[in-house]
N, C-alpha and C positions, 0 to 999 in steps of 0.2 A: 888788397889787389885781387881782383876774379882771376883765378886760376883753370876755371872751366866748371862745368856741373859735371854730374858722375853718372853711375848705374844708379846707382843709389836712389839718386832724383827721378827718372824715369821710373822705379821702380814705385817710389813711391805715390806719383801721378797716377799712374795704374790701380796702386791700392786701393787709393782713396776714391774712386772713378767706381770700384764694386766694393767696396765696404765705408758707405760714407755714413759712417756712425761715429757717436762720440766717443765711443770703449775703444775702438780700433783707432782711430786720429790720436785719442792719449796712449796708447801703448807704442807710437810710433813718431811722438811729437819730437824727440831729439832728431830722429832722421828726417821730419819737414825744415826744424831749423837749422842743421848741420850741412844738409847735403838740396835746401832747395829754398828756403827764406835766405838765409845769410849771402849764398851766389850770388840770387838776384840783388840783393843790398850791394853788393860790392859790383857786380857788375854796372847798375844803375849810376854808382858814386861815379865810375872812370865815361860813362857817357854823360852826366854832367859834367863833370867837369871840362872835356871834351867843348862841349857843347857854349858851357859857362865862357870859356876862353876865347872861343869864335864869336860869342857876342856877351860883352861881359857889362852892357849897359841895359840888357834886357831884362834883368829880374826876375828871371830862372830859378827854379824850382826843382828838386825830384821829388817824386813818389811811389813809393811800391806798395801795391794792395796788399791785405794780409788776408789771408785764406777764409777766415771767417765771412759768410754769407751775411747780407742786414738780416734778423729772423725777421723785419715787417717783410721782406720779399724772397720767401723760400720757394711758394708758390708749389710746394709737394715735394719739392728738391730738397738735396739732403743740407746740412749746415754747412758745409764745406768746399769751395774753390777746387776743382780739380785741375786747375791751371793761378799761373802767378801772372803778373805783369807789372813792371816802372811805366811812368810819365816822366815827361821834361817840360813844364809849362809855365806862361806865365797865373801866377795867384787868383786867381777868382772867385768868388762866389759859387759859382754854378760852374766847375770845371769845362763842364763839356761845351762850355758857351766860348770856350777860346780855343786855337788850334793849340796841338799838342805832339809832342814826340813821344811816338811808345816802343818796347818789347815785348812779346808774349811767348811765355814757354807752355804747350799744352802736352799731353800722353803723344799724342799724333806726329806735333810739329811745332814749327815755331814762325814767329810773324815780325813784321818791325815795319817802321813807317813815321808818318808823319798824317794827322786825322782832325778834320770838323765834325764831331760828330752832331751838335745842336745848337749851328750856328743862330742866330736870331733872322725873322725872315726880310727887318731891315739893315743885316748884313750881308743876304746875298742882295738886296737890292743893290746895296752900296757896291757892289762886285760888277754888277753888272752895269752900273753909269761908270764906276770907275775903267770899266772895258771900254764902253763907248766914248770916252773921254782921250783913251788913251790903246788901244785895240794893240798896240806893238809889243809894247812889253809882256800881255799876255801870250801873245801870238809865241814870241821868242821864248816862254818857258814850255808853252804847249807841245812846240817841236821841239823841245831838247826833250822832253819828257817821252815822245814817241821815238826819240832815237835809240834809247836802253832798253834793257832790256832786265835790271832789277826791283823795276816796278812798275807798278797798274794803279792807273786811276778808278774807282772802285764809286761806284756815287748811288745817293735814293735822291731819285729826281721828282720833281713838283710832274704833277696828273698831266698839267699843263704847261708850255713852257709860256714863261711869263712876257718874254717879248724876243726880238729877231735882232739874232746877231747879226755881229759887223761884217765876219764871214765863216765859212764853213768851217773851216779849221776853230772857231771859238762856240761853234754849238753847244758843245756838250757841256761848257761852264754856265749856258743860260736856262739849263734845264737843274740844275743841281739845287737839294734841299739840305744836304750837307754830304761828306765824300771823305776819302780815305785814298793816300796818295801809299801804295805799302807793297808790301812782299810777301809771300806765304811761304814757305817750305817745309818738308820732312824732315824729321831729325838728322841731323849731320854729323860728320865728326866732328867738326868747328867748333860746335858746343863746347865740347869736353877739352877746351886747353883755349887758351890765348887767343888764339885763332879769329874768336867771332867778333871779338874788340876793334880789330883793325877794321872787319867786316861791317859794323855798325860806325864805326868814326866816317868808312866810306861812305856809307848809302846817308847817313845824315849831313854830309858837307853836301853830297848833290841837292837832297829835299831845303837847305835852308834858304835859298832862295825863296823858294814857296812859301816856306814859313813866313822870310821877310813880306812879303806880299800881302799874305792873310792876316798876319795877326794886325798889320796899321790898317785894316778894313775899319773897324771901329770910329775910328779916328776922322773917315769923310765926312763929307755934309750930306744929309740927308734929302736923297734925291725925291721925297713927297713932299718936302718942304720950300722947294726950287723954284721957282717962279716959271 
């Protein structure tokens, strides 16, 4: 059961953000797993299952990164993650090719959401006939989404948009290359106790719609092959 992250975690985020070396990560590796691996593991487990339970035909997944860097991609940076994060996703190959539910705890602050981040680009095509096919049901998530106010639509949109929507209220889904439906914020006290459980059971029952939406994208016919 996550009981909340502590000083301890912050403190060590900090560490490892100006000493990210391997002498200093091993003299301090009991308090990565004690007070900032293990959390995230058991906070992850109660948002799956969470998750698991509100659709439990979807074949769900978690995952929590482990701090360790790929060394092919250091890129001058040090070996080491100065931030953690879980996934809720379904199995892929290429994760980032399915939407996904995430966490992110960094030195700074912390994030949560629901994210495409490299959808295929005959998935957003499929988005965009499935819009025009069907422009309401979009319509109706676009405005519930502009009436809260614990998340931002976040997107990297094509140079060009690809064709003209149905109407104004759905532009911005015809420029999108892939997007991030999420929250940002600074450290809270929430963190540190029970608190942020409820907080995330929240924001993810709102975002599963969206989910439901995105992830049977797949699933259409492919609008270059239409006659």
């Amino acid at each position: 059961m996550f009981t909340g992250f502590t000083d301890e975690t912050v403190d060590f985020m900090w560490g490892i953000r100006f000493n990210n070396e391997r002498s200093w990560f091993e003299a301090h590796k009991q308090v990565y797993l004690t007070h900032f691996y293990r959390p995230m593991c058991d906070l992850a487990d109660e948002v799956y299952e969470f998750l698991r339970q509100e659709r439990p035909d979807a074949g769900l997944i978690r995952k929590v990164t482990r701090i360790y860097r790929d060394a092919r991609r250091l890129h001058g940076r040090g070996p080491y993650k100065e931030s953690l994060w879980f996934t809720v996703e379904q199995p892929a190959e290429q994760w980032t090719s399915r939407p996904a539910f995430w966490f992110e705890l960094m030195p700074e602050g912390w994030s949560y959401g629901m994210g495409y981040w490299m959808p295929k680009p005959v998935t957003m095509a499929k988005l965009r006939a499935r819009i025009d096919r069907d422009p309401r049901t979009m319509e109706r998530l676009t405005r519930a989404l502009g009436r809260q106010r614990e998340f931002t639509l976040d997107a990297e949109n094509y140079r060009r948009p690809k064709s003209a929507a149905p109407s104004k209220l759905l532009e911005p889904w015809y420029q999108v290359k892939s997007f991030t439906i999420s929250h940002q914020e600074k450290l809270t006290d929430e963190l540190f106790s029970r608190e942020i459980v409820g907080r995330l059971r929240s924001g993810y029952a709102f975002l599963l719609p969206y989910y439901d939406y995105f992830v049977t994208l797949d699933g259409d016919p492919d609008p270059r092959e239409t006659p």
